[in-house]
C-alpha positions as CSV (number, residue, x, y, z in Angstrom):
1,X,69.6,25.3,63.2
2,X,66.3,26.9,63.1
3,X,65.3,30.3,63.3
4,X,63.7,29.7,66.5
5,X,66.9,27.8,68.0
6,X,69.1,31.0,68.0
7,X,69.8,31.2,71.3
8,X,72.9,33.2,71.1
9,X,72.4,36.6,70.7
10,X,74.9,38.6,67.8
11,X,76.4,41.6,66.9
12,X,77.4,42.3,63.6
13,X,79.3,44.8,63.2
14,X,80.1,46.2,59.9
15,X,83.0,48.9,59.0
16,X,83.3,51.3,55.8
17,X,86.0,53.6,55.4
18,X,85.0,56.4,52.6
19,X,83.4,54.2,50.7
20,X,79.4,52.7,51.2
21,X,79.0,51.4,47.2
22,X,79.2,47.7,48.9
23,X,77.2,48.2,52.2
24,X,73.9,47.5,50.7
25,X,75.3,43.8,49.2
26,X,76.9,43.1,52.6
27,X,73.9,43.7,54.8
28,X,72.1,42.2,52.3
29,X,73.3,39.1,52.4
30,X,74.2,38.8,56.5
31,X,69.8,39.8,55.9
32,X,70.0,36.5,54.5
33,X,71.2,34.4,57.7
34,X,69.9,31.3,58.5
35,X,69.8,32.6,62.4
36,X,67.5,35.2,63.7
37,X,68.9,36.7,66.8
38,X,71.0,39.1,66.3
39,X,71.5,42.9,64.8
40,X,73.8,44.5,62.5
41,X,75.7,47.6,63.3
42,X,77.2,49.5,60.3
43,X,79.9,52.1,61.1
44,X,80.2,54.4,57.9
45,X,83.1,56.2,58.6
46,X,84.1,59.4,56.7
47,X,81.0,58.6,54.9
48,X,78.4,60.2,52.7
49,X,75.3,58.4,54.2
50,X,72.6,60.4,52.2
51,X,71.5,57.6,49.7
52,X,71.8,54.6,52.4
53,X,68.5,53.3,54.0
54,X,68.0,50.2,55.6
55,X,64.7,50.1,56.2
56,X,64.8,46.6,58.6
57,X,64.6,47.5,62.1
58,X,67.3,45.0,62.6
59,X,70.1,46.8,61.0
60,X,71.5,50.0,62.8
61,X,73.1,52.7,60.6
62,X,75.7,54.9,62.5
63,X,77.8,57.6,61.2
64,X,80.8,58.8,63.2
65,X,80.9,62.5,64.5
66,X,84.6,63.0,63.9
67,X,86.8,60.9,61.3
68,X,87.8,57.5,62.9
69,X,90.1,56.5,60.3
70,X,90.4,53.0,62.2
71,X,89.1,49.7,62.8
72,X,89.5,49.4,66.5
73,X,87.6,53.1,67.1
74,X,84.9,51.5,64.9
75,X,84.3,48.8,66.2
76,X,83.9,50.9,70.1
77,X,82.0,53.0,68.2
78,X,79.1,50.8,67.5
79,X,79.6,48.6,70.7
80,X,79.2,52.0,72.7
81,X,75.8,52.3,70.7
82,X,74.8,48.8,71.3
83,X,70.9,48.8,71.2
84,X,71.2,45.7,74.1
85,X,73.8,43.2,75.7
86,X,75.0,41.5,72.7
87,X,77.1,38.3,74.1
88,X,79.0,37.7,71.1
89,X,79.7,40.1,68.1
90,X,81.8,39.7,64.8
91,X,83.5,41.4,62.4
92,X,82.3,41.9,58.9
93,X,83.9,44.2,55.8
94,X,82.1,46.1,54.0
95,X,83.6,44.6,51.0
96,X,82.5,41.0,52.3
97,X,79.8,38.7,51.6
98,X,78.3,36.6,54.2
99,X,77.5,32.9,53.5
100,X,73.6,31.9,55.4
101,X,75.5,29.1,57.9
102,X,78.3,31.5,58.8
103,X,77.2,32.2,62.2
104,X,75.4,28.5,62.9
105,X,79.0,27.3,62.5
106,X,80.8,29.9,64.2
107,X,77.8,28.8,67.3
108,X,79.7,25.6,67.3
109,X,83.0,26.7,68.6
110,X,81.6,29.0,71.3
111,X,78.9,26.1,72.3
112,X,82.3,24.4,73.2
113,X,83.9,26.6,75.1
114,X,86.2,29.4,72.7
115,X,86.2,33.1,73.0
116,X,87.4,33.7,70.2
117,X,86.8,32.2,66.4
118,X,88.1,32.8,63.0
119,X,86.0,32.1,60.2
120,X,87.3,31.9,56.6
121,X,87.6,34.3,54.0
122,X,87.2,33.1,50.6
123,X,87.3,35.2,47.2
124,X,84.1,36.6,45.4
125,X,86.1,37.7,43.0
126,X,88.7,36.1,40.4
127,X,88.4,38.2,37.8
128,X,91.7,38.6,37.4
129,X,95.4,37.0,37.7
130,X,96.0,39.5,40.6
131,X,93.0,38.3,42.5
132,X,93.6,34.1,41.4
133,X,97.3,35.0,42.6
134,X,95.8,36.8,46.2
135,X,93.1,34.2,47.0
136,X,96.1,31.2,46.2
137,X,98.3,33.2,48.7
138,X,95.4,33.5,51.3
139,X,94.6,29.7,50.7
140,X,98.1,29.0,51.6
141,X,98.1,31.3,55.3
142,X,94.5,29.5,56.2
143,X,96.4,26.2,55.9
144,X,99.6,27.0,57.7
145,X,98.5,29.7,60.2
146,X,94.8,28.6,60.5
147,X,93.9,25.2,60.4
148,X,97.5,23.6,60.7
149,X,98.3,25.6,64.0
150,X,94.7,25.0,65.3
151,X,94.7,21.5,64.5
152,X,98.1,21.0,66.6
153,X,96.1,22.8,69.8
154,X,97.5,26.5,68.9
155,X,95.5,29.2,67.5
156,X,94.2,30.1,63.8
157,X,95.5,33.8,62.7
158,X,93.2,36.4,62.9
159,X,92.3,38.1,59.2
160,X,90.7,41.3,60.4
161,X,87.1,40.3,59.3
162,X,85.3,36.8,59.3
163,X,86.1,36.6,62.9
164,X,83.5,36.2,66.3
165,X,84.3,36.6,70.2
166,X,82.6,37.3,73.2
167,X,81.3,40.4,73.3
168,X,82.6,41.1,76.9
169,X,86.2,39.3,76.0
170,X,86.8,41.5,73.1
171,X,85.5,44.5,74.7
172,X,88.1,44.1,77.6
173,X,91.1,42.9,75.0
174,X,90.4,46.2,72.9
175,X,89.8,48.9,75.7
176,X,94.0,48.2,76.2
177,X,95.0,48.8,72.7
178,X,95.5,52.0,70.8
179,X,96.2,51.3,66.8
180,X,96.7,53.3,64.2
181,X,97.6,52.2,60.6
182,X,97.3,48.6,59.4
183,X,98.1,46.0,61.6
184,X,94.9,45.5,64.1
185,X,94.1,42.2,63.7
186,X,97.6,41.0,64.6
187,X,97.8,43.3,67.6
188,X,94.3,41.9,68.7
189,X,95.6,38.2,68.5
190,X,98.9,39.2,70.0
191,X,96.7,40.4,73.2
192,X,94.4,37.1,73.1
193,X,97.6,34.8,73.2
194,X,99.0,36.8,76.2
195,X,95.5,36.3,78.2
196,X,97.0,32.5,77.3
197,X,93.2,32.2,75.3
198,X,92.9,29.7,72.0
199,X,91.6,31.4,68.7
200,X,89.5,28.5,67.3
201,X,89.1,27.7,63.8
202,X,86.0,27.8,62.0
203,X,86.6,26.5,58.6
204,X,82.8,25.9,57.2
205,X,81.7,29.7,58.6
206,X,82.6,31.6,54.9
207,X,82.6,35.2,54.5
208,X,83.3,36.1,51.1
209,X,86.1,38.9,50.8
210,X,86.9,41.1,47.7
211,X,90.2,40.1,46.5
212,X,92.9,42.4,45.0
213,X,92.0,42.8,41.2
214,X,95.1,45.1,40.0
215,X,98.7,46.4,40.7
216,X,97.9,49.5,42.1
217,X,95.4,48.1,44.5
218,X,97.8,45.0,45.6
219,X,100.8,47.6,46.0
220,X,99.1,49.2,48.8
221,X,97.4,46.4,50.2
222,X,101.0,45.0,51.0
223,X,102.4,47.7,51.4
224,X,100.3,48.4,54.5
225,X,100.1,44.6,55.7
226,X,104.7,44.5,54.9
227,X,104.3,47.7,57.5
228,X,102.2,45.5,60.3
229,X,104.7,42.0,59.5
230,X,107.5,45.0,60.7
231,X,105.7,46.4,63.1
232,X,104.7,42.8,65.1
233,X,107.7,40.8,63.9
234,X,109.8,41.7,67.6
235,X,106.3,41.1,69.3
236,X,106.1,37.3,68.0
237,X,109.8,36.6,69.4
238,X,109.0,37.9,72.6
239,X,106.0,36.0,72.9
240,X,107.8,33.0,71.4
241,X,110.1,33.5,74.6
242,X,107.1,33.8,76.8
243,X,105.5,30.4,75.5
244,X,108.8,28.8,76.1
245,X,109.4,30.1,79.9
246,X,105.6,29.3,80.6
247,X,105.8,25.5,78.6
248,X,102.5,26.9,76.7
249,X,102.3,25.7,73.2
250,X,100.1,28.3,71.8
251,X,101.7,31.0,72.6
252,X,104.9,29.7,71.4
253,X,104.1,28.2,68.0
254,X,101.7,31.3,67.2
255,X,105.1,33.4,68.5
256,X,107.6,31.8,65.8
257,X,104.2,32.2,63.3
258,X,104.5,36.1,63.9
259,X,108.0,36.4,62.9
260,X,107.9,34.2,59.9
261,X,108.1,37.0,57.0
262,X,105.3,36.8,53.8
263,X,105.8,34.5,51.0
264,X,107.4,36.7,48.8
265,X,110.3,37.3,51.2
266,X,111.2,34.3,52.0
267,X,111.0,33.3,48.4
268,X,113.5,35.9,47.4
269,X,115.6,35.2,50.4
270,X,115.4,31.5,49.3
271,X,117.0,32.3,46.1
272,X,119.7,34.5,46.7
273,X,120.9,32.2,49.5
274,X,120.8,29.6,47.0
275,X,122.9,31.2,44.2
276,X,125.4,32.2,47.0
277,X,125.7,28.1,48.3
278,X,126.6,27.5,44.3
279,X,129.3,29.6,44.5
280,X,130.5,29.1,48.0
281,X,128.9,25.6,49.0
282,X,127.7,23.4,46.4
283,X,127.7,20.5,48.0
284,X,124.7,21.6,50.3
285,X,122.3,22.5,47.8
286,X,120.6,19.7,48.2
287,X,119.1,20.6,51.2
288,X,117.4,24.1,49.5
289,X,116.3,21.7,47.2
290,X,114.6,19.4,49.5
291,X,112.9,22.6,51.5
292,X,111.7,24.6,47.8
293,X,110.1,21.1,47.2
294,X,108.5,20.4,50.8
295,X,107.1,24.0,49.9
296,X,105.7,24.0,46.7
297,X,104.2,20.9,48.2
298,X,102.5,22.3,50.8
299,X,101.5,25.5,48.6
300,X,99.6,22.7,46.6
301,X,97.9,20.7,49.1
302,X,96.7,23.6,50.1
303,X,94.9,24.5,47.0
304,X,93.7,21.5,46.5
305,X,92.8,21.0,50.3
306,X,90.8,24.3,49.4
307,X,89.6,23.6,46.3
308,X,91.1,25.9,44.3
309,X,89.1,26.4,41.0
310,X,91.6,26.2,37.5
311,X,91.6,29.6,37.1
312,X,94.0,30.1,40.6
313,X,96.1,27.4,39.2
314,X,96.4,28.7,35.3
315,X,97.4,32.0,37.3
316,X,100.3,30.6,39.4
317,X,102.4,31.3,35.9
318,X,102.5,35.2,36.8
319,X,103.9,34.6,40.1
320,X,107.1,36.5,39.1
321,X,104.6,39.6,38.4
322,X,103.1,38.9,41.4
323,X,106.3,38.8,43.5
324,X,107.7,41.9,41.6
325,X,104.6,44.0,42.7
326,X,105.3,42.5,46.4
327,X,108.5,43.8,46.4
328,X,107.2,47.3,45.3
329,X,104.8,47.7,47.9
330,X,108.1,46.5,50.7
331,X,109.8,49.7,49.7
332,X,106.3,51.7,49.9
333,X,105.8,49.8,53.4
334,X,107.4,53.3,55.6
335,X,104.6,55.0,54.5
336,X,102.2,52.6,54.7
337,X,99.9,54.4,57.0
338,X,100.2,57.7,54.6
339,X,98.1,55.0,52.7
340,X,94.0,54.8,53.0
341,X,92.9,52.5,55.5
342,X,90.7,50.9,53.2
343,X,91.2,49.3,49.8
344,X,89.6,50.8,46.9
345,X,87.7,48.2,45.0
346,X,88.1,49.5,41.4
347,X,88.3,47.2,38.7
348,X,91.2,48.6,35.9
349,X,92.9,46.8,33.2
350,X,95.9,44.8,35.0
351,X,98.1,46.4,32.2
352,X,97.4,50.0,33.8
353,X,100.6,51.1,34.9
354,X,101.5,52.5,38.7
């Protein structure tokens, strides 16, 4: 698509909690689109503005008044200060890179028809076996709650940046939620699916994300998202029930896909239930076999689906590490919203202890 073809008009809005170091590489880049029509709004909130100029007319700084402290109140924020009638808008991290086709393929999925698109969010960074072990995880989720449930006529997951609507839509979805803590993107999907709308798939429209590079960082990070699969869990079996009772697929199969607990859990789970069939039923632990194999299949296909580069899969041997860190941030997960709404991006030594 030409510059001169973009017909639909974007907002772009782009969210910083306390932090603005990365703002100038994410405007940057989303500068760099191969599209034309559109602007960029960046909410610094909680921000020390002084040494951020943008000097292209197309790029909007605002600072809040009053600490936000969340992504919702952002993102009305800037859509409150829209400069005109925007009829999409997406959601960009400050921490994200933005690849030059990522809105010419999201224009495919509303040319036919969708209100809503999710985009993918690959790693920029594998600098270290904490980040190999996050992207492999996050390759895994795109393939099962992404593409899979997309490609059997459900909806792909949202992942809280990467993703487009309709301006108007997601206006009127987020005007009826009030969120604080972690947790917004799965309470804005939870309101799509009961409007019975299909979150489309966009898997060639990248936005590059900042993946977690140490314990300290990944602790929080889970322990914040561990506090949102708690918080929504009892949401995705009710909607489960509704899909049934109204025969609609997507609201069912993205239902059962809210209640299905993170890797790590069921991992554990997994392997306590198996010791206890030794002991008590021997004879059927066959059948864990077969589903830890169907698994670990999956988990690979899915790498190699997303073409993992060798340093994810020379990482996979500090799973255990990476489960054990998991399992710290569960028991942090009460006071998850104690924890900044935004990840730090500081690079440590992954031997720095917590």
């Amino acid at each position: 698509m030409s510059h001169g073809e973009a017909k639909n008009d974007y907002a772009i809005i782009v969210t910083a909690y306390e932090q603005t170091d990365l703002l100038p590489s994410v405007v940057k880049s989303i500068l760099k689109l191969n599209y034309s029509n559109f602007l960029v709004y960046v909410v610094a909130d909680n921000c020390d503005i002084t040494n951020l100029h943008f000097p292209d007319p197309r790029v909007v700084l605002l600072r809040p008044e009053t600490v936000l402290a969340s992504n919702i109140k952002s993102h009305l924020y800037a859509i409150e200060r829209f400069e005109r009638e925007h009829k999409y808008l997406t959601i960009i991290d400050s921490d994200n890179l933005v690849d030059p086709d990522y809105i010419k393929e999201i224009n495919v999925y509303f040319d036919n028809g969708f209100l809503s698109v999710q985009g993918v969010r690959k790693a920029k960074n594998l600098d270290t076996r904490y980040a190999c072990l996050d992207e492999a995880g996050d390759m895994f989720y795109r393939m099962i709650d992404r593409k899979l449930l997309f490609d059997l006529g459900s909806s792909a997951s949202l992942a809280g940046s990467g993703m487009a609507f309709s301006a108007s839509f997601y206006q009127d979805c987020i005007m009826s939620l009030d969120i604080e803590g972690a947790g917004f993107d799965k309470a804005l999907q939870m309101e799509i699916l009961r409007r019975g709308k299909q979150i489309a798939f966009a898997e060639k429209a990248i936005v590059y994300d900042e993946k977690t590079s140490n314990p300290k960082q990944l602790v929080n990070q889970r322990a914040r998202w561990i506090n949102a699969w708690f918080k929504y869990a009892k949401e995705g079996f009710s909607l489960a029930v509704k899909g049934i009772i109204n025969l609609n697929w997507n609201q069912f199969a993205c239902g059962v896909v809210f209640t299905k607990p993170p890797i790590f859990i069921l991992v554990v789970l997994t392997g306590i239930i198996t010791l206890i069939n030794l002991i008590i039923m021997p004879r059927i632990i066959i059948t864990w076999a077969i589903a830890l194999m169907s698994f670990i299949l999956v988990f690979m296909y899915a790498l190699y689906y997303f073409k993992a580069p060798k340093a994810i899969y020379w990482s996979l041997a500090s799973i255990p590490l990476f489960i054990f860190y998991q399992l710290k941030g569960l028991f942090k997960s009460k006071k998850a919203n104690q924890i900044s709404t935004a990840t730090t991006h500081a690079y440590i030594s992954e031997i720095e202890e917590i």
